[in-house]
C-alpha positions in Angstrom: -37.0 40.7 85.1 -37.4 39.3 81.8 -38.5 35.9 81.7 -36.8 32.9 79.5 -39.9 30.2 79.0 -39.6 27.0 77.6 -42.6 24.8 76.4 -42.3 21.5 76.3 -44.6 19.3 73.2 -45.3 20.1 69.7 -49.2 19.6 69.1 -51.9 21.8 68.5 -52.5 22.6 72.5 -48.3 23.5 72.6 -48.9 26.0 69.7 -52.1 27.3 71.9 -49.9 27.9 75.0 -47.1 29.1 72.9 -49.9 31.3 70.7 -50.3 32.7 74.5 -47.1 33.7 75.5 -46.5 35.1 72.4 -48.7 37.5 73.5 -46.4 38.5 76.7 -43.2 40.0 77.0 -41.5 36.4 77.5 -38.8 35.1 75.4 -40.2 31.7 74.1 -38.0 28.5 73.5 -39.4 25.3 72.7 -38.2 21.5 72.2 -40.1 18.5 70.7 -39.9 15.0 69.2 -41.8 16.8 66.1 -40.9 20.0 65.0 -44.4 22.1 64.6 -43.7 24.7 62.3 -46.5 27.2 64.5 -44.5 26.8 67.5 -41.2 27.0 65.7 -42.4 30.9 63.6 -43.1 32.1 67.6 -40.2 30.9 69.5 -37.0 32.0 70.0 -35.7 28.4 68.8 -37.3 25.3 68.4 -34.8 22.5 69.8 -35.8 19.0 68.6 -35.4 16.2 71.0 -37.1 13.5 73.2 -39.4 15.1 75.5 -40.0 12.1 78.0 -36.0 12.5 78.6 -35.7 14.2 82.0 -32.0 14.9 81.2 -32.3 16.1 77.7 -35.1 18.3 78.5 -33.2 20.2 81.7 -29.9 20.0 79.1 -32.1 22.1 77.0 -33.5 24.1 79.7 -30.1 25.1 80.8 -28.5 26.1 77.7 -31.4 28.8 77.1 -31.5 29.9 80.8 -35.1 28.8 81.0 -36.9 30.6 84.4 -39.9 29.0 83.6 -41.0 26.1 82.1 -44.3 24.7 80.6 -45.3 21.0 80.1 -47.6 20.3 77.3 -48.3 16.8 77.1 -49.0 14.2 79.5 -45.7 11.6 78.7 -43.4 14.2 79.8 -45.0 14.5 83.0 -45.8 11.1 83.5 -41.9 10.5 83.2 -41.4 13.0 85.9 -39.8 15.9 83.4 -41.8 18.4 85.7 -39.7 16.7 88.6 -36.1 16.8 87.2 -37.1 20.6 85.8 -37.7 21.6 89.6 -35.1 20.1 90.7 -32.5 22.1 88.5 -34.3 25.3 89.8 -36.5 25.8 86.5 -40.0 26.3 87.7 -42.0 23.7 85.7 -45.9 24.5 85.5 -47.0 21.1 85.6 -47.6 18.5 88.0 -44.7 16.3 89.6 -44.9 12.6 88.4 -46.7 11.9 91.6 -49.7 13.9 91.4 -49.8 13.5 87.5 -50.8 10.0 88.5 -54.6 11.6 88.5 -53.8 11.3 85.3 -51.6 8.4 84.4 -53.1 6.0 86.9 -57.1 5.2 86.1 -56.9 2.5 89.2 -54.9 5.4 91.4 -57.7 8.3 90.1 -60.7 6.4 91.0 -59.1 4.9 94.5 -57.7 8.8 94.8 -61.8 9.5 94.2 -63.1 7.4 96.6 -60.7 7.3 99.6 -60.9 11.3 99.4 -64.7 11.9 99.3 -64.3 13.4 95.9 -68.1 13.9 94.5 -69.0 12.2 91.6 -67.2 8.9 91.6 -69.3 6.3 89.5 -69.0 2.5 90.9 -65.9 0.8 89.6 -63.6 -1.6 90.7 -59.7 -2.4 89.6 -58.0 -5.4 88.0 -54.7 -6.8 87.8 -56.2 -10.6 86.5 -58.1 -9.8 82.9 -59.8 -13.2 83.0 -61.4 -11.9 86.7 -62.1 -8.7 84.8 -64.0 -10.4 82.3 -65.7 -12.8 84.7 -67.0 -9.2 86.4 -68.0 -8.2 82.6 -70.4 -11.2 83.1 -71.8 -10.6 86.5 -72.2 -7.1 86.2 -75.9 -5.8 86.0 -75.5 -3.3 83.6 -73.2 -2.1 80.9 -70.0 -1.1 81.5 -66.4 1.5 80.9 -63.7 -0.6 80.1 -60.6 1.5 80.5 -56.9 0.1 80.9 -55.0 2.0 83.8 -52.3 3.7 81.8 -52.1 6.0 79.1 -53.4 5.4 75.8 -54.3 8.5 74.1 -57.7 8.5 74.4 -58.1 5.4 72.2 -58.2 2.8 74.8 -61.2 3.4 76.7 -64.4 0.4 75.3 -67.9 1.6 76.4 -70.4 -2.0 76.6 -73.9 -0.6 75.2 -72.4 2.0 73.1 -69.3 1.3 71.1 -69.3 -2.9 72.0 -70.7 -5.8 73.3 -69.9 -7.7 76.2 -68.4 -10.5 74.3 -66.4 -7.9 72.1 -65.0 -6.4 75.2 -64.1 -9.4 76.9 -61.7 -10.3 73.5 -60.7 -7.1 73.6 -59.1 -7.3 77.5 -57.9 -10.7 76.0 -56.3 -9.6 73.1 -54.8 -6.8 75.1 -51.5 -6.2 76.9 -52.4 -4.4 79.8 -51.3 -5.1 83.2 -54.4 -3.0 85.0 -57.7 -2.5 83.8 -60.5 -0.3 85.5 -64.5 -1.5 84.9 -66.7 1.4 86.1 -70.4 2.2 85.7 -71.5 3.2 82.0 -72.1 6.9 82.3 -75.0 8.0 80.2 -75.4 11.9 79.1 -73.4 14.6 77.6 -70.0 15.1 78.4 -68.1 18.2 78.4 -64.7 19.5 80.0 -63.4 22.3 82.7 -60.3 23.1 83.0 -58.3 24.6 86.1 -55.5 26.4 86.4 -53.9 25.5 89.7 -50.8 26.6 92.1 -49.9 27.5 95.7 -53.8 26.1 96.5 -55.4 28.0 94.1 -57.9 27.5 91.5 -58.4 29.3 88.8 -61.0 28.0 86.3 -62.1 28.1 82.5 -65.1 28.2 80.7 -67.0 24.2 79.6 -65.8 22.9 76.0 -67.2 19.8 74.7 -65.1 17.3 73.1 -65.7 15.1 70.8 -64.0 12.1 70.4 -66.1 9.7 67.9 -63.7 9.4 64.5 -67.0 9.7 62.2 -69.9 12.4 61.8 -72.9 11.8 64.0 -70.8 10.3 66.8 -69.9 6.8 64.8 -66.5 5.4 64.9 -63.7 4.7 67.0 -62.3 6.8 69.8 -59.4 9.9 68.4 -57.6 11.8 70.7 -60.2 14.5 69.6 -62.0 15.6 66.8 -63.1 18.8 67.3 -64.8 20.9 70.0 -66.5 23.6 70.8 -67.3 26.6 73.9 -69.9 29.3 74.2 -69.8 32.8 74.8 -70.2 32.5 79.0 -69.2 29.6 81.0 -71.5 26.8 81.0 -72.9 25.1 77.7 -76.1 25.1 75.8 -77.2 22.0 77.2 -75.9 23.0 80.8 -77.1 25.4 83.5 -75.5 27.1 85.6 -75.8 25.3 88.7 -74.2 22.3 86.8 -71.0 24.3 85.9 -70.8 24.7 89.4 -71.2 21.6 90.5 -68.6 20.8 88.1 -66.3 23.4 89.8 -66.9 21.8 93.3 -65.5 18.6 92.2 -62.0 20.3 91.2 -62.2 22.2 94.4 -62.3 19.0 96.3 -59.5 17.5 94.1 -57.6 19.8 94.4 -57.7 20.4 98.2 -57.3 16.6 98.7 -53.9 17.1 96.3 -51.0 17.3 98.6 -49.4 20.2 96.4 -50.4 20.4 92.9 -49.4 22.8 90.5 -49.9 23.2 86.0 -53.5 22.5 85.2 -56.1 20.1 86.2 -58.3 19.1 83.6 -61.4 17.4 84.7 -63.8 15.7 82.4 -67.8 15.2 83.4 -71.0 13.4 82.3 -74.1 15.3 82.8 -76.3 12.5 83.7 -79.9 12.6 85.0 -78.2 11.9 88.3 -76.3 15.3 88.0 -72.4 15.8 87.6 -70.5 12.6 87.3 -66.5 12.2 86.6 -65.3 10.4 83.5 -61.5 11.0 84.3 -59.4 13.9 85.2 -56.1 15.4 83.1 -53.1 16.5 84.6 -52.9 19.5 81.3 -54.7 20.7 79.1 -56.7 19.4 76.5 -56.5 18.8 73.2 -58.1 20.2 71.3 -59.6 22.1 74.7 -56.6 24.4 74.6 -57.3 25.6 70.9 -60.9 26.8 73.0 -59.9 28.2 75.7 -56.5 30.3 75.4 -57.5 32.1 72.3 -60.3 33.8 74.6 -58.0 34.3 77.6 -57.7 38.4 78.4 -55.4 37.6 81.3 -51.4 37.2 80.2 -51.1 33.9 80.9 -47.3 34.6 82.0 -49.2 36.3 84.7 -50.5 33.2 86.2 -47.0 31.4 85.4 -45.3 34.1 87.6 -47.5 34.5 89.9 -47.2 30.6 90.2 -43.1 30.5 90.9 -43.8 32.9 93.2 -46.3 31.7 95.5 -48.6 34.9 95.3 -52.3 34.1 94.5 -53.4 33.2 90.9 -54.6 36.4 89.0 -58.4 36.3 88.3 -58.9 35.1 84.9 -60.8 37.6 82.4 -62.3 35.7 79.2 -63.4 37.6 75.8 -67.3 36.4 75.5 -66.9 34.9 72.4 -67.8 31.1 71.3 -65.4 28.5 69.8 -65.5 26.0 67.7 -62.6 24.0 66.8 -62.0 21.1 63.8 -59.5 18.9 63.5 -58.2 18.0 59.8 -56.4 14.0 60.5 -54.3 11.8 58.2 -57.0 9.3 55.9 -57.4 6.3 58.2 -56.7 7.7 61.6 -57.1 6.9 64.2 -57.1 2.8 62.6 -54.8 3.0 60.4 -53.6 6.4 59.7 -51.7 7.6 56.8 -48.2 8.8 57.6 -45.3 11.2 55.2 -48.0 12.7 52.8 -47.2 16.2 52.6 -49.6 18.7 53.7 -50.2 21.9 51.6 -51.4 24.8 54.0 -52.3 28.2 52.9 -51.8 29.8 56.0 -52.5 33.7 54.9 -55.4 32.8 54.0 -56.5 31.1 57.1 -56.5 34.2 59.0 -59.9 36.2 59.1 -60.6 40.6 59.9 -57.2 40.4 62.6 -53.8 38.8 62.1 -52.8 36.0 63.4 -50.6 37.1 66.4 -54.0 39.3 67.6 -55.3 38.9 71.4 -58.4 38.6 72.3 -58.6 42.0 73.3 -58.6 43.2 70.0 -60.9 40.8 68.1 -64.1 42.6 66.6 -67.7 41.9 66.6 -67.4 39.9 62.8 -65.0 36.8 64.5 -62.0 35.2 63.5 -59.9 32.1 62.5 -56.8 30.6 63.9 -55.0 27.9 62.9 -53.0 25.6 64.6 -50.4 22.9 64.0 -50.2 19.8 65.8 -48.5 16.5 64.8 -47.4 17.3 61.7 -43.3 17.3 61.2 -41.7 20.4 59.3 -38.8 19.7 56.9 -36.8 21.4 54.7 -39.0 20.5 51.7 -42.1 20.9 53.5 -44.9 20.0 55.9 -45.8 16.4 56.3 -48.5 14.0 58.5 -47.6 11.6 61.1 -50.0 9.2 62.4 -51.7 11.7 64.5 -53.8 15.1 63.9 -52.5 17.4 61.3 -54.2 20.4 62.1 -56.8 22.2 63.4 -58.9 25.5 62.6 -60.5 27.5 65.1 -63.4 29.8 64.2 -64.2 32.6 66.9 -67.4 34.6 67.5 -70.2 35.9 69.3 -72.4 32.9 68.5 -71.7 29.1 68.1 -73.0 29.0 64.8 -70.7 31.6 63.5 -67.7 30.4 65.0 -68.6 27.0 63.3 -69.1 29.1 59.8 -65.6 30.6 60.4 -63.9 27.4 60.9 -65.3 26.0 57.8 -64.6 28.2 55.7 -60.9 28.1 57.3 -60.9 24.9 56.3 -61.6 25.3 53.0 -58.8 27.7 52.6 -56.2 26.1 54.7 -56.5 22.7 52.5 -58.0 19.2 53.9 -57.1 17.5 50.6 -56.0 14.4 51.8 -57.1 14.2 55.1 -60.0 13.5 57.2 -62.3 16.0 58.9 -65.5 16.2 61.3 -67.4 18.9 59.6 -70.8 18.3 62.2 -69.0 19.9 64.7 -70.8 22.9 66.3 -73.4 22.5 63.3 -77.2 24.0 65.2 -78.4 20.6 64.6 -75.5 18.6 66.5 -75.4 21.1 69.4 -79.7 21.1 69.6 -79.5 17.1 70.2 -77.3 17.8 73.1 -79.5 20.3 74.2 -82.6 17.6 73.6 -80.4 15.2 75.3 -80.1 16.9 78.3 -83.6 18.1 78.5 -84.9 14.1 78.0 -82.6 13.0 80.6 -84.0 15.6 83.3 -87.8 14.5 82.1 -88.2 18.0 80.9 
């Protein structure tokens, strides 16, 4: 039987899933608040509308005869879109507003964590009274996470020691509107990601990327929904071995057991410290940019696992190219601040593509690399492609090696055309990956 998908978001990790199934036999529909003129060239039709409306995404699901659906983004799910697209008989791979609350719900997570026996839970506690949150900011031997239950895009998390002081953080929960705050245990060490795909009590899982979410070179600057990041040609990262990968793995395990019945992907996000594997938080999707890493190395259709999913059969092994990644995000000048929205973005797409065309799998990719791009929050009119106050762009470089892929997506930038916009060219540079490697190795006394 044919199958009728429909993806749900418009940023860079939507045109990586819909990059994906452009590589199966499915017929692609998508519908954001943005249109994303990537997604828009590989779909079917590209239906603009609100995303966190249950109705108006089933509306939509209906009219194309969706038999599968795909939710990108986290607001959707949060607002139970995975829910109402069940409900109508559309499979939705994506966690039901309940369980997205690993995501959604810092408090719920960490509680989740430690009611569960879920392995590496920092000490934290919950707040509903910010002047009692701050009077534990005093107390507290030791430095500190300040992160506000909700969602915030990555931007609202405050680390005490790193990115403020004390004092700063207390005006921060002041100045703030936040019902529920969480204050957990500074994590020190390197952080990197792993992401799952899960369904019918499966786990299915994908090799480490590390983000980095620092606006500035050198890891200075506010938090960003992501700069950049990069993978390696195996599983595990050059400051990792295997054995923490692993560990790593374990913790999703346990997760996901302790889930009543989750389904879509389960992101989970770690500090290597010199205590082992701790979490920082979990995802209910896919990163971004983590996405841009991981599904342009994917062998296995990924309408495989979606299938396999609906039907309750197990997950199909997953089969990755051994190539490394490195992925750069070009931003609107000011973000994440004061970003710079409407300015219209000039992208030389033909010439972004490097030795394969752009639709390639990763099959096919030879021993000299390659470079994708991918749109993300920029809106497509009929005069043009312009910013919104989020990431533009990204380019992602692919090779044997680290240091080639980062060569790749520099030179992709160059061609594709940052004018304008802001970019973290240290990512995957030797020297920046080599300090996470000495990192590591001062941490472990080594």
């Amino acid at each position: 039987m044919s199958e009728t998908v429909l993806l749900v978001g418009g940023g860079g990790r939507e045109h990586a899933i819909a990059r994906a199934l452009g590589e199966s036999d499915a017929d692609l529909y998508a519908c954001a608040g943005n249109r994303n003129p990537g997604i828009a060239a590989l779909a079917e039709e590209f239906e603009t509308l609100e995303t966190t409306n249950p109705k108006a995404v089933v509306s939509y699901a209906e009219d194309v005869g969706a038999t599968l659906a795909v939710v990108g983004p986290e607001g959707p799910l949060a607002a139970g879109v995975a829910d109402a697209l069940d409900d109508a008989g559309i499979y939705a791979f994506g966690p039901n507003e309940a369980e997205a609350r690993i995501e959604t719900d810092k408090a719920f997570q960490r509680r989740f964590m430690r009611e569960n026996d879920v392995p590496g839970c920092p000490d934290f506690e919950t707040f509903d009274d910010l002047e009692a949150a701050c009077e534990y900011i005093d107390e507290y031997d030791g430095d500190l996470a300040v992160k506000p239950a909700g969602l915030t895009g990555g931007k609202g998390v405050r680390v005490i020691g790193d990115q403020v002081t004390a004092e700063e953080a207390k005006a921060y929960l002041r100045d703030s509107d936040y019902d529920r705050v969480v204050l957990e245990e500074r994590l020190v060490g390197e952080e990197f990601t792993v992401q799952a795909f899960v369904a019918n009590g499966d786990l299915r899982v994908t090799p480490a990327v590390q983000d980095h979410k620092r606006a500035y070179e050198g890891d200075e600057g506010p938090n960003t929904g992501g700069m950049g990041s990069y993978s390696d040609s195996g599983l595990a990262l050059p400051f990792m071995a295997e054995e923490d990968y692993r560990e790593a793995v374990d913790v999703l395990e346990a997760t996901v057991d302790a889930l009543d019945d989750y389904k879509g992907v389960l992101y989970g996000q770690f500090m290597l410290t010199a205590d082992g594997v701790k979490v920082v938080e979990f995802n209910a999707r896919f990163g971004d940019p983590e996405a841009m890493n991981t599904l342009p190395v994917l062998n296995t259709d990924f309408l495989d696992v979606l299938v396999a999913a609906r039907e309750s059969d197990s997950l199909p092994e997953l089969s990755f190219a051994p190539k490394a990644t490195v992925c750069k995000y070009a931003v609107p000048e000011g973000y994440p601040t004061d970003p710079e929205a409407g300015a219209k973005v000039e992208i030389d797409e033909d010439s972004v593509a490097r030795n394969v065309t752009e639709g390639s799998s990763a099959e096919t990719r030879d021993s000299a690399g390659d470079a994708l791009l991918f749109y993300a929050s920029v809106d497509e009119r009929e005069d043009g492609i312009y910013t919104t106050t989020s990431r533009a762009f990204a380019v992602v470089g692919v090779a044997d090696t680290i240091t080639d892929a980062e060569e790749i997506a520099e030179d992709a930038l160059g061609v594709a055309g940052e004018e304008g916009l802001d970019v973290r060219h240290d990512i995957g540079k030797p020297d920046l990956v080599q300090r996470r490697v000495d990192h590591v190795n001062e941490l472990r006394g080594e």
